[in-house]
KOLTOR-195184 format. One line per field, with one value per residue (C-alpha): residue in one letter; residue number from 1; x, y, z. Coordinates in steps of 0.1 Angstrom, whole numbers. Layout:
N
r = (a,...)
k = (NUM,...)
c1 = (X,...)
c2 = (Y,...)
c3 = (Z,...)
This chain:
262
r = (x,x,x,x,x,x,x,x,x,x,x,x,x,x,x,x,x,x,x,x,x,x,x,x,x,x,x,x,x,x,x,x,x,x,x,x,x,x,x,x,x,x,x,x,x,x,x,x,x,x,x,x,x,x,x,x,x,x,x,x,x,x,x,x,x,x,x,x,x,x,x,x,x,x,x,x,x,x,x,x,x,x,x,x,x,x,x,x,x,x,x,x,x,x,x,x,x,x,x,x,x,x,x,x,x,x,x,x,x,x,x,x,x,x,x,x,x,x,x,x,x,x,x,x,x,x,x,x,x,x,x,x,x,x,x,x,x,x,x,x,x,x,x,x,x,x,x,x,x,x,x,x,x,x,x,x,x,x,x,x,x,x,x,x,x,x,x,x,x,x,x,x,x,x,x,x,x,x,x,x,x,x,x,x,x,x,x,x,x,x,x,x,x,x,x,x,x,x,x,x,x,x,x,x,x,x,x,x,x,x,x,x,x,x,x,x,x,x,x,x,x,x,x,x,x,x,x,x,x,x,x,x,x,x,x,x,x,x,x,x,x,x,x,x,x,x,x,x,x,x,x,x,x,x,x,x,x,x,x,x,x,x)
k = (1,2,3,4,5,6,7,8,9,10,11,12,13,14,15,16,17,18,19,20,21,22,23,24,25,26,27,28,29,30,31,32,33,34,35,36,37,38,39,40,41,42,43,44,45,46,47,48,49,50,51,52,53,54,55,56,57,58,59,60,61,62,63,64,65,66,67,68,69,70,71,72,73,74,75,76,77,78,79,80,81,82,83,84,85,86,87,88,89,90,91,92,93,94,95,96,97,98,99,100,101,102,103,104,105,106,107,108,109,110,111,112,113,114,115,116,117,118,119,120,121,122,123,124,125,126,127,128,129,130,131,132,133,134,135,136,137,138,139,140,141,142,143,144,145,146,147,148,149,150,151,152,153,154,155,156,157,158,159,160,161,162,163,164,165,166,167,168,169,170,171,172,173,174,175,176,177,178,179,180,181,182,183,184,185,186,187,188,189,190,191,192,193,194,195,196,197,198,199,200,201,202,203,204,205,206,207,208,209,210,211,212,213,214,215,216,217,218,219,220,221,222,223,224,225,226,227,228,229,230,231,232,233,234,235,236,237,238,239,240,241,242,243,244,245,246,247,248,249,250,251,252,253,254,255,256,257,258,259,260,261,262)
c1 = (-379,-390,-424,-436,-464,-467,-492,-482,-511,-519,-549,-568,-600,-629,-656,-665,-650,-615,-607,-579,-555,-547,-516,-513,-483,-481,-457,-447,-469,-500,-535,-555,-589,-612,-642,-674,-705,-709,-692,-675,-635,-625,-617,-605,-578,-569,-568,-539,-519,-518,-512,-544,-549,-517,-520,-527,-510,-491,-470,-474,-443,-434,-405,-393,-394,-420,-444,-443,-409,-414,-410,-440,-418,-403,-431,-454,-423,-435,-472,-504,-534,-569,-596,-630,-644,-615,-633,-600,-592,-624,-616,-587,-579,-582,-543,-532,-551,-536,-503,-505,-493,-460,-458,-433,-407,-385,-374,-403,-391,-418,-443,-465,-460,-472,-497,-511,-502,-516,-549,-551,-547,-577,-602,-597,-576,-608,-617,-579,-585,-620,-628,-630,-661,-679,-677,-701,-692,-678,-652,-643,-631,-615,-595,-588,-574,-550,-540,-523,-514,-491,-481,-466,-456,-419,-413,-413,-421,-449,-479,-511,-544,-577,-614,-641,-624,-650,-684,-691,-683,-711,-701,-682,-656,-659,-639,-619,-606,-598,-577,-559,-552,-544,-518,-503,-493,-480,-459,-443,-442,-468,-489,-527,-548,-588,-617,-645,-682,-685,-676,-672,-647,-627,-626,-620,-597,-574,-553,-564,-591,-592,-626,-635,-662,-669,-636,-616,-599,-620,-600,-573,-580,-570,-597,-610,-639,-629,-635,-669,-684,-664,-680,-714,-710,-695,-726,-749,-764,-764,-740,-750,-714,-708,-677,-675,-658,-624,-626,-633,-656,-684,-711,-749,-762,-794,-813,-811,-840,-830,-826,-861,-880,-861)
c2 = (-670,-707,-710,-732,-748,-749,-760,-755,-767,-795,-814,-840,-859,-881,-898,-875,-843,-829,-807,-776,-765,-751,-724,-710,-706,-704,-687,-690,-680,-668,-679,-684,-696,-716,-710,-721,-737,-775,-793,-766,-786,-774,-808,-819,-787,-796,-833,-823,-800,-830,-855,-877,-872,-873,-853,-866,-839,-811,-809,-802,-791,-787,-765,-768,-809,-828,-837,-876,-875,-865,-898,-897,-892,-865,-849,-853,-830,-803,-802,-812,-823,-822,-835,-828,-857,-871,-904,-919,-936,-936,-953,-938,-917,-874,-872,-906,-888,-858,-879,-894,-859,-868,-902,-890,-888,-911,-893,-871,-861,-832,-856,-851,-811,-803,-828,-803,-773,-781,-791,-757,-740,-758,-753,-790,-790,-801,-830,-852,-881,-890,-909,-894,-917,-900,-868,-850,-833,-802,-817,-842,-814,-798,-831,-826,-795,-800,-826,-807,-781,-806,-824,-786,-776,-772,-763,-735,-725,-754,-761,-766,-779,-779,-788,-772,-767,-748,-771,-785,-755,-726,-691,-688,-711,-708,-673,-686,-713,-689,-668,-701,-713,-674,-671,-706,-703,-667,-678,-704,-689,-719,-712,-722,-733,-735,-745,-726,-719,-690,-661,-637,-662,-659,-623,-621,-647,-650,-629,-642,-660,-688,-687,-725,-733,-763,-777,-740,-719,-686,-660,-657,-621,-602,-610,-575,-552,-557,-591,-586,-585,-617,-639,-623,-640,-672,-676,-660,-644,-605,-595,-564,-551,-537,-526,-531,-506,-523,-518,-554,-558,-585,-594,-599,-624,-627,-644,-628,-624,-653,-676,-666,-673,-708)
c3 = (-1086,-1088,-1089,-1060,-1084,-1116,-1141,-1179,-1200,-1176,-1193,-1180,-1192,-1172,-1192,-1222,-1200,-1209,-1181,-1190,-1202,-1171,-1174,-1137,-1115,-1068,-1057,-1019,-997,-1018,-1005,-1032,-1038,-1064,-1075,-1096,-1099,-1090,-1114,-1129,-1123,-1095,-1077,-1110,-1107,-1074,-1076,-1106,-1083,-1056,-1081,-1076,-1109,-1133,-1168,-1198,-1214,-1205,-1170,-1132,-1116,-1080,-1069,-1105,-1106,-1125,-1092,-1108,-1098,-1063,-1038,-1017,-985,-996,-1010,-976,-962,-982,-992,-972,-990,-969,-995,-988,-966,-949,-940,-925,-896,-879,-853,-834,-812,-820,-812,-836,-862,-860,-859,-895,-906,-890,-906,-933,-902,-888,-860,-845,-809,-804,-822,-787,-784,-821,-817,-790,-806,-840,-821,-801,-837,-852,-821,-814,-779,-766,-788,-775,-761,-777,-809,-839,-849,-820,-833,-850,-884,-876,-849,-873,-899,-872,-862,-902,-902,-868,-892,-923,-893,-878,-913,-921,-887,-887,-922,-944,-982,-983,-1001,-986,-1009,-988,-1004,-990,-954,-938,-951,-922,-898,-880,-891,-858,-865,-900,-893,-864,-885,-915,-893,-881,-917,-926,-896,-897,-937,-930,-901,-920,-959,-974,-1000,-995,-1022,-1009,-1029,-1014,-1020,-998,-1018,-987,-973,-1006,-1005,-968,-964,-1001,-1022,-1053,-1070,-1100,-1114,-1131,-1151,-1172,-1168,-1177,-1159,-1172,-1150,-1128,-1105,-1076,-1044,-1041,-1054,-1087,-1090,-1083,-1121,-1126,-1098,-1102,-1142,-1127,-1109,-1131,-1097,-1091,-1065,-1041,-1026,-991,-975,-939,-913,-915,-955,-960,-994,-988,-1012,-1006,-1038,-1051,-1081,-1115,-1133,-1156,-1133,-1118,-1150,-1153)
């Protein structure tokens, strides 16, 4: 099968930084997250699968076609790109935000039902009909999310690349928003890729994990117990590990005594 994404020693470099050679493939419908310390790439990693950034050597491929080659049109058909602080269009309406998902379309006939629909996904039914400058934080990244809901709404096998989706969100909706994102991809086949810094919502929430530190990909693991070693190096924190009652492995971190002494 055709990978969905591709990245075959996809190198990039800003300032003195080189950032790669990232090797990794997406196949439909994984969720996958990344992970590291601040500053570690992972923008930089998805900023090259969206093509905000274009490699200076090596290739990023999208359904088996250079992503450069994509038309922009097209391409909005089948992947949705939420970048962390989506300072745009501050001053419309909730509902015209949510539109410019559907601007890739010509003919949008049930522009005004998915409009809704997407909203009621991301918690937001609430927020139509106000400003999106009036909102506070939170609201606005739930305006956001409806967003890339309704970009990907009525197609299937997509990509979806999110930074940092939950930031701006209390634990409540953190989780009710991860089971929207979870649900909506699996309804449809898309493949999610999420940078997080939550390492419980990784595990909870994703199939897979890429672990990035100064500008490398240092592993590429299965999001269960197993990756627990891994993360607890990434950080350079120890990791306590709990299992809840529905066999769901969470993580309690605490300083090292390294990072104590510094």
């Amino acid at each position: 099968m055709t990978p969905l994404l591709e990245l075959s020693f996809a190198t990039t470099q800003l300032g003195q930084q080189y950032f790669g050679p990232f090797n990794l493939q997406v196949a439909p419908g994984e969720r996958i997250a990344i992970l590291g310390p601040s500053g570690a790439g992972k923008s930089t990693l998805l900023k090259l699968m969206a093509r905000e950034l274009h490699p200076q050597a090596g290739q990023v491929a999208f359904s088996g076609r250079p992503l450069a080659q994509w038309p922009l049109a097209e391409l909005a058909r089948r992947r949705a790109v939420l970048p962390q602080g989506s300072n745009v269009a501050f001053g419309l309406q909730c509902e015209l935000v949510i539109g410019l998902g559907r601007v890739a379309r010509l003919v949008d006939p049930q522009l005004g039902q998915i409009v809704q629909d997407a909203a009621t996904l991301a918690h937001a039914a609430h927020l139509l009909g106000r400003r999106l400058d009036t909102l506070s934080g939170g609201e606005q990244a739930r305006v956001q999310l409806a967003r890339i809901f309704a970009q990907m709404w009525d197609v299937h096998d997509g990509l979806i690349l999110v930074d940092e989706p939950l930031a701006a969100l209390d634990p409540g909706l953190q989780f009710d928003l991860l089971d929207s994102l979870q649900q909506f991809c699996a309804a449809r086949g898309h493949a999610v890729v999420a940078i997080l810094h939550d390492i419980n919502h990784a595990l909870l929430g994703f199939e897979r994990l890429l672990l990035v530190r100064s500008g490398q990909l240092v592993a590429d693991i299965a999001s269960d117990a197993g990756a627990v070693p891994a993360l607890a190096a990434l950080y350079g924190i120890a990791l306590t590990t709990a299992t809840s009652s529905d066999g769901d492995v969470c993580v309690i971190p605490a300083r090292s005594a390294v990072r104590r002494a510094a």
